[in-house]
PAGUBA-146137 format. One record per residue: residue number from 1; residue in one letter; y, x, z of N, C-alpha, C in turn. Coordinates in nm, 3 decimals, padded with zeros to 5 digits. Atoms other than C-alpha are relative to their C-alpha. Example, Ala and Ser with C-alpha at 12.3 -4.5 7.8 and 13.67 -1.06 7.14 Angstrom:
2
+-----+------+---------+---------+---------+---------+---------+---------+---------+---------+---------+
! pos ! code !    n.c2 !    n.c1 !    n.c3 !   ca.c2 !   ca.c1 !   ca.c3 !    c.c2 !    c.c1 !    c.c3 !
+-----+------+---------+---------+---------+---------+---------+---------+---------+---------+---------+
!   1 !    A ! -00.119 !  00.089 !  00.000 ! -00.450 !  01.230 !  00.780 !  00.120 !  00.090 !  00.000 !
!   2 !    S ! -00.119 ! -00.082 ! -00.006 ! -00.106 !  01.367 !  00.714 !  00.109 ! -00.077 !  00.073 !
+-----+------+---------+---------+---------+---------+---------+---------+---------+---------+---------+
END
This chain:
72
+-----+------+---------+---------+---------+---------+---------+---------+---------+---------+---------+
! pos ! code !    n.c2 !    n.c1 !    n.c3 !   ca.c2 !   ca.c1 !   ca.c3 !    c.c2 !    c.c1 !    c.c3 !
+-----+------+---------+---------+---------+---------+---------+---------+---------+---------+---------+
!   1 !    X !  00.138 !  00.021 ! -00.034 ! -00.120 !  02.202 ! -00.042 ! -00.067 ! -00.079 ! -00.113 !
!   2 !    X !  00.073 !  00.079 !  00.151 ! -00.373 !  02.092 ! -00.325 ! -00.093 ! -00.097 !  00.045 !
!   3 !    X !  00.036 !  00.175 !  00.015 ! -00.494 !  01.698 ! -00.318 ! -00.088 ! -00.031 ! -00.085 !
!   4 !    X !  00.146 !  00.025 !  00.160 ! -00.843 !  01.678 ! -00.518 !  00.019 ! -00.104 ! -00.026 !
!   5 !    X ! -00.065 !  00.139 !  00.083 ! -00.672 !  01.307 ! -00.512 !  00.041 ! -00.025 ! -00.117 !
!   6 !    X ! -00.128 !  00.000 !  00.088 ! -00.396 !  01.407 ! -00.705 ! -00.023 !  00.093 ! -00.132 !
!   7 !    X !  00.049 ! -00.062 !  00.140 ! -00.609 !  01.636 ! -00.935 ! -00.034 ! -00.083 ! -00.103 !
!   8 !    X !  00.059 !  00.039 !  00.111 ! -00.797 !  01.387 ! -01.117 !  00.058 ! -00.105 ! -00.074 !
!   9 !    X ! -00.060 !  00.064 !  00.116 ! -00.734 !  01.176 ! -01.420 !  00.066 ! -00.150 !  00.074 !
!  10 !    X ! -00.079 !  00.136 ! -00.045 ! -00.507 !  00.892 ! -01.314 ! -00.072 ! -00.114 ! -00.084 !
!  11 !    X !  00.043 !  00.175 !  00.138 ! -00.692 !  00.626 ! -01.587 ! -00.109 ! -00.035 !  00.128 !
!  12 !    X !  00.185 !  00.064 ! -00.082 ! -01.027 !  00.657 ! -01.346 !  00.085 ! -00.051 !  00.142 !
!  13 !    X ! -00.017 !  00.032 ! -00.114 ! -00.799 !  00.604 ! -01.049 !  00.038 ! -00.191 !  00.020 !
!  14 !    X ! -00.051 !  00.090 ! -00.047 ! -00.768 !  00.280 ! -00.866 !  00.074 ! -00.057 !  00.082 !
!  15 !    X ! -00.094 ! -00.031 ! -00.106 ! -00.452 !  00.171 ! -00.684 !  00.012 ! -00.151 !  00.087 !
!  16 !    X ! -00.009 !  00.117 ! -00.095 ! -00.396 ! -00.084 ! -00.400 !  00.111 !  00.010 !  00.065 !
!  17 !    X ! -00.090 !  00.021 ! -00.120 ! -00.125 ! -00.197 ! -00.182 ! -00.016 ! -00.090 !  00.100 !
!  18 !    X !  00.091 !  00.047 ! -00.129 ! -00.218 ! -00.255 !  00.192 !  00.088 !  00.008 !  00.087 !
!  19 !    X ! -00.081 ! -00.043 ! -00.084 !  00.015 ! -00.329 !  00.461 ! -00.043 ! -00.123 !  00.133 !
!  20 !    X !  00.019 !  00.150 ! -00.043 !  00.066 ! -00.648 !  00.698 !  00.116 !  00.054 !  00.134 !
!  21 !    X ! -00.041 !  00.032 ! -00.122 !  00.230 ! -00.702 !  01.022 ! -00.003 !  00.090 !  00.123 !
!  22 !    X !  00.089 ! -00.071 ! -00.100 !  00.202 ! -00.427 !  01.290 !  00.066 ! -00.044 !  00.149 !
!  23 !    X ! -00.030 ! -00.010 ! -00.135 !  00.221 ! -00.429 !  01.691 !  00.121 !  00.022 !  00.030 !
!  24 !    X ! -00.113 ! -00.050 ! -00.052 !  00.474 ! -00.219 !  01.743 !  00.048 !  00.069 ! -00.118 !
!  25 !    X ! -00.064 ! -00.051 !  00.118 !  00.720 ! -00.005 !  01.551 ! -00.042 !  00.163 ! -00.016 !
!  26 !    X !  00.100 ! -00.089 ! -00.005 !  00.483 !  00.285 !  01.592 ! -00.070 !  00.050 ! -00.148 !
!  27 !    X !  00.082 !  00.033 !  00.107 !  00.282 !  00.135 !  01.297 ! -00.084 !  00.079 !  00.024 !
!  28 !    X !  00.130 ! -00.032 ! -00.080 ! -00.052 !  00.238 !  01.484 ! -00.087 ! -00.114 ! -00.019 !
!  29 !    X !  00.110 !  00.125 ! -00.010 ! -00.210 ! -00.137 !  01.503 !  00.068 ! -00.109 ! -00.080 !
!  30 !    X ! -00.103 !  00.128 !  00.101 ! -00.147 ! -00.437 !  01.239 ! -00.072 ! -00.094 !  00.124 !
!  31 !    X !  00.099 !  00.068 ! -00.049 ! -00.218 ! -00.728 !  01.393 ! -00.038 ! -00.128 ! -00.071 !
!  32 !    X !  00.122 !  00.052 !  00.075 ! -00.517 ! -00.932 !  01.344 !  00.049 ! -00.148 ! -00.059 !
!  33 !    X ! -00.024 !  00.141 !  00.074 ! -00.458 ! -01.210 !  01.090 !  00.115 !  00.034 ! -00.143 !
!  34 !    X ! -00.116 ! -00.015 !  00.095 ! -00.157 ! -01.070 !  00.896 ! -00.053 !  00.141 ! -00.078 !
!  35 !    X !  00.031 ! -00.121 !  00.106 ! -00.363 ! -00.785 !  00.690 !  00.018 ! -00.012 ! -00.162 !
!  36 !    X !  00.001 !  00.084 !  00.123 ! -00.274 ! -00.841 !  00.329 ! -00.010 !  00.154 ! -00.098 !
!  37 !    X !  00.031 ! -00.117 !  00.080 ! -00.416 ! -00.627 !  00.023 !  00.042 ! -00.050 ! -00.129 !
!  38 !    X !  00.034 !  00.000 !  00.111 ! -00.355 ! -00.629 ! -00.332 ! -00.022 !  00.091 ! -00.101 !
!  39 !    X !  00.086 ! -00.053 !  00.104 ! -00.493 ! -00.520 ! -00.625 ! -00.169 ! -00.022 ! -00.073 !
!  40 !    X ! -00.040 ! -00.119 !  00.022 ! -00.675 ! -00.333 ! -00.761 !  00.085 !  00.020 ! -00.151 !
!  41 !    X ! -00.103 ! -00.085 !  00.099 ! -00.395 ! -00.154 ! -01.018 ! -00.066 !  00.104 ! -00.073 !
!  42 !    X !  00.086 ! -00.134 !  00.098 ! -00.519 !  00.075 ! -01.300 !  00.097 !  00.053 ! -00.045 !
!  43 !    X ! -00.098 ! -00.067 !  00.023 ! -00.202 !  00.206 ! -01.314 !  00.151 ! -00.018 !  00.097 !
!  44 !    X ! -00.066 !  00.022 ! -00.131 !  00.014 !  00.315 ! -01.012 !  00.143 ! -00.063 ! -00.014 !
!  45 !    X ! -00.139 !  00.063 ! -00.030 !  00.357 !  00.179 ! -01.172 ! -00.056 ! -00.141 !  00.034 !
!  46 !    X !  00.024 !  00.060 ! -00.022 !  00.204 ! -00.109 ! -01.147 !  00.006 ! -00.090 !  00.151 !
!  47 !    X ! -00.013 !  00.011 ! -00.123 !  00.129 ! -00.111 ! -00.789 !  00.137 !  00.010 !  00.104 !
!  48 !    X ! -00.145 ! -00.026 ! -00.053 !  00.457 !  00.015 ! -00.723 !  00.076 ! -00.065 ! -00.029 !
!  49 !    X ! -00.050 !  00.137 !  00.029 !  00.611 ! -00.284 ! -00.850 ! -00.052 ! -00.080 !  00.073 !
!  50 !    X !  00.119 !  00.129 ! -00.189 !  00.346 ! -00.505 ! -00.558 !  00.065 !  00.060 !  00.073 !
!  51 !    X ! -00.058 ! -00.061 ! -00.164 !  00.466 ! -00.270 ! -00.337 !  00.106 ! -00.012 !  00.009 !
!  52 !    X ! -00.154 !  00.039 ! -00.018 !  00.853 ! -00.317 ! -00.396 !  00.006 ! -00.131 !  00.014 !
!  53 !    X ! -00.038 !  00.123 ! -00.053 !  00.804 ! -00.695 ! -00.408 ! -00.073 ! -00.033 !  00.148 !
!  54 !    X !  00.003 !  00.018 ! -00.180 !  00.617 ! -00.704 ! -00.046 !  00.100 !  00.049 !  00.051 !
!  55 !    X ! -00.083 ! -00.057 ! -00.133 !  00.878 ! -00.481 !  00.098 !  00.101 ! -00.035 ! -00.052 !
!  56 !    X ! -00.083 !  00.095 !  00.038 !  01.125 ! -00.686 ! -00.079 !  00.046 ! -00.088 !  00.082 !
!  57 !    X !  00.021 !  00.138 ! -00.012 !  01.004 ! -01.012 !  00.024 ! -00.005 !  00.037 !  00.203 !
!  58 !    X !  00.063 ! -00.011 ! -00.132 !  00.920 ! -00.877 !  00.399 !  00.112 !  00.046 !  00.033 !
!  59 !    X ! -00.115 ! -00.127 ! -00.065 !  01.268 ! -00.644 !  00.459 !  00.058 ! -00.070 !  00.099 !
!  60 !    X ! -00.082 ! -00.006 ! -00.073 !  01.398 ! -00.823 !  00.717 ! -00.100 ! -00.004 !  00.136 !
!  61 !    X !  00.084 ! -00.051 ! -00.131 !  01.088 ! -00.782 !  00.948 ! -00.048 !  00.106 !  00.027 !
!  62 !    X ! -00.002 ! -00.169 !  00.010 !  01.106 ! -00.441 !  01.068 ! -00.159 !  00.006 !  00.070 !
!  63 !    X !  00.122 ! -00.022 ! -00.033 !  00.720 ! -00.487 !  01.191 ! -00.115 ! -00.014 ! -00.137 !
!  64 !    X !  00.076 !  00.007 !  00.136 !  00.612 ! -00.502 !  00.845 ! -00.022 !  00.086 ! -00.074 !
!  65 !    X !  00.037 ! -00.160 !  00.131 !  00.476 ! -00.232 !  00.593 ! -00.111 ! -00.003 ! -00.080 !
!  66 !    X !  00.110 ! -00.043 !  00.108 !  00.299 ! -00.150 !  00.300 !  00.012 !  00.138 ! -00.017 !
!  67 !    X !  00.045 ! -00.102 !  00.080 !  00.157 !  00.132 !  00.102 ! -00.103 ! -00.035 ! -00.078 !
!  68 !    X !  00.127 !  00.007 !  00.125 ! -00.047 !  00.225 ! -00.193 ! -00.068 !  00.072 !  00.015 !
!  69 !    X !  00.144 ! -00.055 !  00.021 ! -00.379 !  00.358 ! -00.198 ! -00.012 !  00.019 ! -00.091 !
!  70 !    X !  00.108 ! -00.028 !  00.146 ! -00.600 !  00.528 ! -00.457 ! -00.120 !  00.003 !  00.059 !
!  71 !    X !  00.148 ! -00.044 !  00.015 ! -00.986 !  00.554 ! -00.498 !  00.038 !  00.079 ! -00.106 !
!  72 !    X !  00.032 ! -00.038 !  00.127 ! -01.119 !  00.753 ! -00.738 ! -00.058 ! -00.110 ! -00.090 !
+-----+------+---------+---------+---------+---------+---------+---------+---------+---------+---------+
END
């Protein structure tokens, strides 16, 4: 399936990693207080290095998660 995301030039893209704390193990609802973002990354290894040290630093709370985002 084609991703007009994943078409365009990676330099213009901007990357984030967004996870926090959720409800349940669903990962449907974070809850309120534990939302944590960083960035933004102008280059996704980048981010992907934030994102291995949160889920690093967090692995032994299985209500915890990140991911990375793009904008254009």
């Amino acid at each position: 399936m084609f991703n007009a995301i994943d078409a365009m030039p990676a330099a213009r893209r901007k990357y984030w990693v967004v996870g926090g704390k959720y409800e349940t193990l669903t990962f449907d609802r974070l809850v309120n207080g534990t939302q944590s973002v960083f960035g933004p990354f102008g280059e996704r290894e980048e981010a992907e290095t934030c994102w291995r040290e949160q889920t690093e630093r967090t692995r032994s709370q299985a209500a915890m998660r990140f991911t990375i985002a793009s904008e254009p």
